[in-house]
Residue, then its C-alpha position, 0 to 999 in steps of 0.5 A: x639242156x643244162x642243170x639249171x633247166x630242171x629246177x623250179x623257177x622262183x628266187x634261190x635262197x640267199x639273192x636279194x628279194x628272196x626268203x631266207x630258207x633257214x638259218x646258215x648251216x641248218x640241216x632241212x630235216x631239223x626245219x621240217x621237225x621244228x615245222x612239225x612241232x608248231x603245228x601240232x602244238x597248234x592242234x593241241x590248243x585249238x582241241x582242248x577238251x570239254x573237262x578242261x574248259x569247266x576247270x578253267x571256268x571253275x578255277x576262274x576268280x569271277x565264278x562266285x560273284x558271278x553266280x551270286x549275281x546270276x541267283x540274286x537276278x533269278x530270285x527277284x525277276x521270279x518274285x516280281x513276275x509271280x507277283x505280277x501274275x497274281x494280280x487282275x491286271x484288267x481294267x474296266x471297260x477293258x474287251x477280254x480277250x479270254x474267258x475266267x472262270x472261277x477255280x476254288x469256291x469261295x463267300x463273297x461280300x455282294x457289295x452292289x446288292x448290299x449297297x442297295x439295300x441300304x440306299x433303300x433303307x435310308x430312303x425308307x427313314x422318316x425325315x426328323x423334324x424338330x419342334x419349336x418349343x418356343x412357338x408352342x410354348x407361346x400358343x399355349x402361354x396366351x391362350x391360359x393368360x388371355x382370361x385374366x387379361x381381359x378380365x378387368x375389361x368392360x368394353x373391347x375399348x380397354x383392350x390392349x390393341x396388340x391383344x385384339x389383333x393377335x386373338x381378333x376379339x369383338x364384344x360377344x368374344x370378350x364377354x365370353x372370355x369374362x364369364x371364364x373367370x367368374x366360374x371355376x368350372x369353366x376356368x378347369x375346362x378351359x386349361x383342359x382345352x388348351x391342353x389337349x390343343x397342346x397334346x395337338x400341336x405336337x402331332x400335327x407339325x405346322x410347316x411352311x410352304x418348302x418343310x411341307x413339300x419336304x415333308x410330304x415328298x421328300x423319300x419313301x417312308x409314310x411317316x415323319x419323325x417329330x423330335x420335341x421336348x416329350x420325345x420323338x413321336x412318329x406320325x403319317x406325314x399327310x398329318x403335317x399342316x401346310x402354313x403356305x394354303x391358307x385355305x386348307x390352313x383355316x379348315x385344318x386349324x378350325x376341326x383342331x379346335x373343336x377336336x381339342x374341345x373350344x366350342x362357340x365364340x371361344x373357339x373363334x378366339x383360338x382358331x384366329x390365334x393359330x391362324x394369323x401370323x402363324x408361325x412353324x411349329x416344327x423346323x426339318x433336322x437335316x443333321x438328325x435325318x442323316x444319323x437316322x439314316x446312318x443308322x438304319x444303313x448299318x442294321x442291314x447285314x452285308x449280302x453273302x453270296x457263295x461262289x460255286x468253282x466253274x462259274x464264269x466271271x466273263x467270257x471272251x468278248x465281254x466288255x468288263x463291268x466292276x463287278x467282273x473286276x471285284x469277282x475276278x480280283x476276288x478270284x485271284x486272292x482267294x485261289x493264293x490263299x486257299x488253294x491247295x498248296x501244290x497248285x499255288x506253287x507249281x505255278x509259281x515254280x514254274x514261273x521261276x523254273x522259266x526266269x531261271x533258264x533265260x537267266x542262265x542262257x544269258x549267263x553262258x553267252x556272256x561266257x562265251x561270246x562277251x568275256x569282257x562281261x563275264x570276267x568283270x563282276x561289276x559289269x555283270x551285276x550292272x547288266x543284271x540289274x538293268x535286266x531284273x528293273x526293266x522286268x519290274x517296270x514292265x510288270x507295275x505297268x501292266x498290274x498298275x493300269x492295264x491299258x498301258x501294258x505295251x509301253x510298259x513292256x516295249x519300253x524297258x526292253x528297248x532301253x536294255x538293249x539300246x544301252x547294251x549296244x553302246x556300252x558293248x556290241x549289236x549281238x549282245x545287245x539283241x541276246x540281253x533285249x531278247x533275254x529281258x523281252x521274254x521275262x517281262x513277258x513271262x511277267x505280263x503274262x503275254x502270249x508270243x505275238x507280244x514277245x515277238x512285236x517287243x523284239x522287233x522293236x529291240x532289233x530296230x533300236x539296236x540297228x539304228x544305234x549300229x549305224x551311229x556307232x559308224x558313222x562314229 
């Protein structure tokens, strides 16, 4: 066997296809020490002490800007989202799905029960009706002027036909009307009779056939009120005359005359004059009806109930009413304000305690896996405010109009995580969505079946937007 039977198979140093084995004239053991000092040069980087991460990290140029930009995310998302859960967020109609009670005592104004009372106020007001002055001037005016104007009259031939139609007047009538003017005394009793006629007239509205039933239907109150030039004066409303019957118009106007004291062929006189053609003495007011009304509605003092802590607004299962909805809105003001202050802001603390840890959380892996993110304060300070705007949109949503809550919530959290993923990668884009999914859920207060439906949807648009970027 000869001496080149024992070496190992493979190219000797120096023939063509062969790796060089160092330089020409090196010794081997200086090789091995250079070998040696590489690898543990490697070591050395690679376990670099925890100290010695954090002075770099302190010492580096985007740490302050950066943490500004981290406290400015923290302090808006918190403010939005304790705003946010401070508000009903419910809608009428809406199936709660929990029961509220109530947590510190406080009056309310019952705004139905006052409303009721006051709708039952203005029904109860007197309807205004308001007095034709010129219509029971002229009654008046005729009859004080009709002796002297058939006084030069010998026979019913002489008197003016307008006049014989207006009072129906025959020979015995007008004879008797004559003899008025030739005694004082029956002039004084006559003017005393149109007087009292008068006082009548003014208390016995007559209305035609539409005021009548106005007046005698129309709301709840008894009584009618007649504005007239001697003021307004208050009567039962079955006192008002129907011009529209006329047979109860001749039985009413006739016991009117005799009551104001017209006797004999006189009275017959003045019971045509208010019969035929006769025209309402008394027209409704709708303006004044509705002061009235107006007016009665605000003597009735608002009903005042106090409620007691423990007492439930609704409970789960209820389909909410708008008065659940004013009790439950009431609830939450009157617990911000009057509330002790410990408990107000123990929740509100602990509402940004959460924000702040997911905000930080998305800082430290911006540090370590997207350095590009981190080290530009541009970028960091665009992200955090497509972050802290999602979380403002889905709050608005869900404060604004309950019903849409979902929308508002999936909506931003995919859009964050869609324009990640392009301006960036998949993994960040699935930690900012999942990041803003978990604030604008702390901001709608959602349980985590919400949370968990909104990172669905974010993992499925960032996996799309994947295999575009592929296909790219």
């Amino acid at each position: 066997m000869t001496g080149d039977q024992g070496k190992k198979p493979g190219n000797p140093a120096g023939k063509p296809g062969g790796k060089p084995q160092g330089k020409p004239g090196a010794k081997p053991g200086a090789r091995a020490s250079g070998k040696a000092k590489r690898r543990r040069s490697k070591v050395r980087v690679g376990a670099r002490r925890p100290a010695e991460v954090l002075a770099d990290l302190i010492a580096a140029p985007g740490l302050v800007p950066g943490l500004l930009i981290v406290a400015a995310l923290i302090a808006w998302v918190s403010s939005v989202a304790n705003w946010s859960r401070e508000q009903p967020r419910i809608a009428v109609g809406q199936v709660m799905t929990e029961t509220a009670t109530v947590r510190v005592r406080f009056t309310t104004v019952d705004e139905q029960e006052t409303e009721r009372l006051r709708e039952e106020a203005r029904s109860r007001t007197p309807r205004v009706f308001t007095a034709d002055e010129g219509v029971i001037e002229a009654v008046r005016s005729e009859l004080e002027n009709l002796p002297l104007t058939v006084a030069g009259a010998a026979s019913l031939d002489e008197v003016d036909n307008g006049v014989r139609e207006t009072f129906g007047l025959n020979e015995g009538e007008l004879a008797s009307l004559r003899m008025l003017t030739q005694n004082e005394d029956g002039q004084g009793g006559w003017r005393q009779s149109i007087s009292t006629l008068d006082d009548i007239l003014r208390r016995r509205p007559m209305l035609d056939r539409s005021t009548y039933q106005q007046a005698t239907q129309s709301g709840l109150s008894p009584q009618i009120r007649l504005d007239g030039a001697r003021g307004p004066v208050f009567v039962s409303r079955n006192d008002a005359i129907n011009l529209g019957d006329t047979d109860q118009l001749a039985s009413v106007v006739a016991t009117l005359v005799r009551v104001a004291g017209f006797e004999g062929e006189r009275a017959r006189v003045v019971e045509h004059r208010l019969s035929t053609g006769a025209r309402p003495t008394f027209d409704f007011d709708p303006t004044a009806t509705a002061q009235a009304e107006t007016e009665a509605a605000e003597q009735i003092s608002p009903v005042v109930r106090t409620i007691p802590v423990g007492q439930q607004i609704f409970t789960r299962g209820d389909v909410l009413d708008q008065a659940q909805y004013e009790l439950f809105a009431r609830e939450l003001a009157e617990f911000a304000g009057n509330a002790p202050a410990w408990r107000v802001w123990s929740r509100r603390a602990a509402v940004g305690g959460a924000v702040g840890a997911i905000a930080l959380v998305l800082a430290g892996y911006c540090v370590v896996f997207n350095r590009r993110i981190a080290e530009r304060s541009g970028r960091a300070a665009w992200l955090a405010g497509m972050i802290a705007l999602g979380v403002t949109i889905a709050a608005l949503v869900a404060a604004g109009d309950p019903r849409f809550w979902q929308l508002g919530l999936l909506t931003p959290c995919v859009l964050v995580a869609a324009l990640t993923a392009i301006a960036y990668d998949q993994r960040t884009a699935v930690a900012m969505g999942a990041g803003t999914a978990v604030m604008a859920c702390l901001a709608q207060d959602q349980p985590v079946s919400s949370y968990i439906l909104a990172l669905t949807g974010i993992a499925v648009a960032v996996a799309l937007l994947g295999e575009i970027r592929d296909r790219g």
